[in-house]
N, C-alpha and C positions, 0 to 999 in steps of 0.2 A: 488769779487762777488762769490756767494756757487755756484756748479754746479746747483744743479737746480733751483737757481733766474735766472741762466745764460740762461740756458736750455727751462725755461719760456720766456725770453726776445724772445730768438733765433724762440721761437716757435710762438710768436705776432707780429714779424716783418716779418717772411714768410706768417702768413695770410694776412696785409699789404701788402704785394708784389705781393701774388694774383690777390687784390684787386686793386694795379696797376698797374701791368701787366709790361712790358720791357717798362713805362713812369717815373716807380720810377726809383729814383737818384740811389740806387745800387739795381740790379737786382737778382732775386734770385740764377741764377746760379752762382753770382763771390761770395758768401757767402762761399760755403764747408757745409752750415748744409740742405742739400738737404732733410732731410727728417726725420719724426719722429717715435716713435716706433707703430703710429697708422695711419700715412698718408703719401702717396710719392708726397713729394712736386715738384720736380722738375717733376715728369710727368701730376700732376695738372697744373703748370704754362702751360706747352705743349700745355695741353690740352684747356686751355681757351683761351691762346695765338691765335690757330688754329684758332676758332671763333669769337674772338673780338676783335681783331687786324682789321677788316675788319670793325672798326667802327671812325679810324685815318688814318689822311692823313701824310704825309713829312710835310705840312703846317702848320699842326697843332701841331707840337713836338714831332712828332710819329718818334724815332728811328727805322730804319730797321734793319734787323740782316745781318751783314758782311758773306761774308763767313768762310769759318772755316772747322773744323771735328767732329763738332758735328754728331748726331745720323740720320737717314733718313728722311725726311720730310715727316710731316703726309700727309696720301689719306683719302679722304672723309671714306673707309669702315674701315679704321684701326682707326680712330678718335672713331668715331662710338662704335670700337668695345672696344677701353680703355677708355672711357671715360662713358662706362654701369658699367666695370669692377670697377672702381675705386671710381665712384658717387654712391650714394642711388639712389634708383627709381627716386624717386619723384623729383630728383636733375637734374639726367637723363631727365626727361618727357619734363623738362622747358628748359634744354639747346637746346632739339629735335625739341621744340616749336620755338624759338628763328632763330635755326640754319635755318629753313623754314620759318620763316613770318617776320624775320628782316633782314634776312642776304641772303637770296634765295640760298640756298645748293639743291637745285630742282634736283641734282643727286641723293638724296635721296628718291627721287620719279619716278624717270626714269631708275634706277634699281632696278631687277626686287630683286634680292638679299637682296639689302639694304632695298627697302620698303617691302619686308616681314620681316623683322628682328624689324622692328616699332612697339610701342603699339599701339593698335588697340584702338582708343578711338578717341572723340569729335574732339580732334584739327586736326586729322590726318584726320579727310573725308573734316572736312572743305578744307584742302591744297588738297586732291584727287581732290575735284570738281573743285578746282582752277586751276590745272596743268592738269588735265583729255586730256586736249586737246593736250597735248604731249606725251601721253600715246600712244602707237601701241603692237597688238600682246602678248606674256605673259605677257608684266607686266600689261596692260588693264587689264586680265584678273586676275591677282593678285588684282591690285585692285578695282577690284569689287567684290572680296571675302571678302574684309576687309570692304568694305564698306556693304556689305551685315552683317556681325557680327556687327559693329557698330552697324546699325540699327535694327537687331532682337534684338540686348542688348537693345536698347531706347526704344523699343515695348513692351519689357516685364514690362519692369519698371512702362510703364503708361497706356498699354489696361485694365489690368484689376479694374486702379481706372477708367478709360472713363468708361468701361461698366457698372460697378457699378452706376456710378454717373448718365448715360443718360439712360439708359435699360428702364425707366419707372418708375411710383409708386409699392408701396413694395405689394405683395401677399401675406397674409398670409395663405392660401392654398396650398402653394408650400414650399417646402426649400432652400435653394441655398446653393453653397458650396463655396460663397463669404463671408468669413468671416469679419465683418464691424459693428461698431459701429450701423450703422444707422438704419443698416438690421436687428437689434437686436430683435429677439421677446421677449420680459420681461415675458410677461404672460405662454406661453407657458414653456419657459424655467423654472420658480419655478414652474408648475402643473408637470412639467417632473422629476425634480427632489426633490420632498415631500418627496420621500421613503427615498432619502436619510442624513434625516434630523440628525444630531448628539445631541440625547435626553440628554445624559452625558452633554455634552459640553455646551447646549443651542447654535447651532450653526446651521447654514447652508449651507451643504455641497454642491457644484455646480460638477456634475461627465461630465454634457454636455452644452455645450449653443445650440441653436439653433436658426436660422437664416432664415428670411422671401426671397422668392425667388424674381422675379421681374412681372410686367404685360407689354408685349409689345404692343405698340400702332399699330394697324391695321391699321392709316390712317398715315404714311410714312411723315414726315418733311421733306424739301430740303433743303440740307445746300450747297449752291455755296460759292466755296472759290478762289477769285482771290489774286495772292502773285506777289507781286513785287519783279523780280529777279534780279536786280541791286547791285552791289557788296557788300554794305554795309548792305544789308538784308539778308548776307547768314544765319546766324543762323534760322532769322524765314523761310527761306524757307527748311530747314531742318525740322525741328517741324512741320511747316505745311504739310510738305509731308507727315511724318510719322501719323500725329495726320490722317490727310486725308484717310489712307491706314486705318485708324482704326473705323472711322465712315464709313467706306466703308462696313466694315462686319455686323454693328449694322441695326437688323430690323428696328429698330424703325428710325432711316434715310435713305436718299437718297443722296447721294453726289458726287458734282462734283467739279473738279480742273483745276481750269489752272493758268498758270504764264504767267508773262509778262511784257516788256521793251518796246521798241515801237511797236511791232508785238504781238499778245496774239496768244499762243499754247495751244491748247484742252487739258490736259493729264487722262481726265476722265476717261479712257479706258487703262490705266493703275494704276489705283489702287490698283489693287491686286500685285501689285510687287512695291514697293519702292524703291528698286533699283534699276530697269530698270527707274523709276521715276526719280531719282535723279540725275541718271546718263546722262539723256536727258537736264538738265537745262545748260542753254548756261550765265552765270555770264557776268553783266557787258552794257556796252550799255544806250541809253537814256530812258526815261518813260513818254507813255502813259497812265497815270491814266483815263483820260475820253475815250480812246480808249476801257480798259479794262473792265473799268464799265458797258458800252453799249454791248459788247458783254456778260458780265453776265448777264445782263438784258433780253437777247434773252433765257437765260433758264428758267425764271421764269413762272410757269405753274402755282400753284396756291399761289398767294401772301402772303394769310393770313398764311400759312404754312411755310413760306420760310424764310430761316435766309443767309442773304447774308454778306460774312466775306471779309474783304478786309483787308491785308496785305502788310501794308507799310508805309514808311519816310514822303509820303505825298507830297513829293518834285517834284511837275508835271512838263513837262520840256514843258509844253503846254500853254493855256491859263489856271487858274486854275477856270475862270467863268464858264467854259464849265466843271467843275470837278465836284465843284459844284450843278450847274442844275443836271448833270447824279444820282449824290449822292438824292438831292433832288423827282428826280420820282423814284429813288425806294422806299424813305420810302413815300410818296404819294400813290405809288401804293399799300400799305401794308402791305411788308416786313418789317419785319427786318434789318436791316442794323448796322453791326458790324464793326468798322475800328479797326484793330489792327496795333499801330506804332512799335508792336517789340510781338513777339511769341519767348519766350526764357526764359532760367534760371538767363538770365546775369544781369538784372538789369537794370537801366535805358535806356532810348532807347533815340536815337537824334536820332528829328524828325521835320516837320514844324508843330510849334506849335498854330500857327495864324490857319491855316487850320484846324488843329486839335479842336480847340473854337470853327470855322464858325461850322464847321459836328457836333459839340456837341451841338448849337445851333438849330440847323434845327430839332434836335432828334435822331439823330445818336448816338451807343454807342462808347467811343473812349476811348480806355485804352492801355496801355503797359502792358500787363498780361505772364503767364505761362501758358503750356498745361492744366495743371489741373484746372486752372482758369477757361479757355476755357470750359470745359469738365461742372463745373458748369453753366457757361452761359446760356450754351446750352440745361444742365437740366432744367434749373430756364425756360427757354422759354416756353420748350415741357409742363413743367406743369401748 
């Protein structure tokens, strides 16, 4: 065989052993071809060994490693730290992922070290709020830094389509410095730019656009948003927070929030902080949906204005006739009534879909949507 068909073989059987970890027939360490001139095999197998190993038993054909002289056994922060080194990001992100919601390496969340050395991103506030309740002292505080960046990164990303989209109808009197299709003033913009017509060319030069500002409504909408905090809502009680904190600052609404499992907690009076928000949500437990309804139903002041959003599976752990009737005298009484079975980027939502018929039946709107979906609803109401 030529050195490099060999050199190829050698090189598709160590990713194969990867792939099967110390369950393949010859493992990659009794080979000798540990490694190539663009990846160290033998501290990749370590490396995933470390974590997915914890996915076999002795029962199940999982050899365990003898003793011997081999090199030191990995620790959670040395894993960590060759396994950034040696992976792509992106590589990195999912085993991080992996290593906390498949595998519970929840030292990486209890030290204060390791979880600052974490990317800061979507998966990682989900696991903060999950583990939060083992948090004490600096690393608490660590992470509610991280979750604090999460969440100004999400804010940035969608207040300014929210405000755009709910602010009101467009002003042509005003300008804004919301650059948008919608906001486009046509006319304005070719009267502003004539001078600059190209006579040579037969063309028309555009040096500026200009853009219509908004008119805010004087008479204030009430958007009540009840979220169901039961585990499998964490995303949408994310988005709802953040979405919440962002109709919070818009004149043109009124808004208030609360969550709830069998107990409903107020957090209206924390909106202006989202992570003091977030950080108070207690994951988990049974649900009151008719409990929750009835207490949003105690803030409704004037019906015809009011857009009541409920977030959740649907899944009442009650009678759901009494869910029902509550659902039923809001929209009776006026309102709005919005159910959303999932507030998120993810995609479809499990949810009870029978419930979800009855409330679309009655008149209820019931969708699985995205914030920015939302953000339209909400427009399409006010106008």
């Amino acid at each position: 065989m030529e050195p490099d068909m060999n050199r190829s073989v050698q090189e598709n059987l160590n990713r194969w052993r990867l792939i099967l970890g110390k369950s393949a027939d010859e493992g990659l360490s009794t080979t000798g071809h540990y490694s190539s001139d663009h990846f160290e095999y033998a501290e990749a197998d370590e490396i995933l060994d470390y974590l997915y190993n914890r996915e076999y038993s002795e029962e199940q054909g999982y050899r365990q490693k003898a003793g011997g002289r081999g090199a030191t056994q990995l620790t959670v922060p040395k894993w960590l730290h060759q396994m950034r080194t040696l992976f792509p990001k992106q590589t990195a992100e999912i085993l991080e992922k992996q290593a906390l919601d498949r595998y519970g390496l929840s030292e990486l969340l209890t030290d204060k070290k390791l979880l600052e050395s974490l990317e800061p991103n979507m998966n990682l506030l989900k696991n903060i709020m999950q583990f939060k309740g083992r948090m004490k002292g600096a690393v608490l505080k660590s992470a509610k830094e991280i979750v604090r960046k999460v969440v100004e990164d999400l804010q940035r990303q969608l207040e300014s389509n929210v405000r755009m989209t709910i602010n009101g109808k467009r002003n042509r009197y005003s300008s804004s410095t919301v650059k948008s299709l919608r906001n486009l003033n046509i006319k304005k913009t070719i009267t502003r730019n004539l001078k600059h017509y190209d006579k040579a060319r037969s063309r028309f030069v555009i040096d500026r656009l200009y853009f219509d500002g908004n008119v805010q409504s004087c008479n204030p909408w009430e958007v009540i948003i009840g979220v169901d905090e039961s585990g499998s809502m964490l995303d949408s009680v994310i988005y709802s927070s953040v979405m919440a904190s962002i109709f919070y600052k818009i004149n043109a609404l009124r808004t208030r929030l609360f969550i709830f499992d069998t107990q409903v907690v107020d957090l209206s009076d924390r909106l202006d902080d989202p992570v003091d928000l977030l950080m108070s949500v207690q994951l988990g437990g049974g649900t009151h949906i008719t409990k929750a309804l009835r207490y949003g139903e105690t803030m409704i002041e004037n019906p015809g204005r009011t857009m009541f959003i409920l977030v959740s599976d649907l899944e009442e752990g009650y009678p759901i006739q009494h869910m029902y009737r509550a659902c039923k005298d809001i929209i009776d009484s006026g309102a709005k009534l919005f159910v959303l079975t999932a507030l998120n980027f993810e995609g479809e939502a499990v949810y009870n879909r029978q419930a979800a018929q009855t409330l679309a039946n009655m008149g209820a709107h019931v969708a699985a949507i995205t914030p920015n979906e939302l953000a339209d609803w909400i427009a399409d109401t006010i106008r």
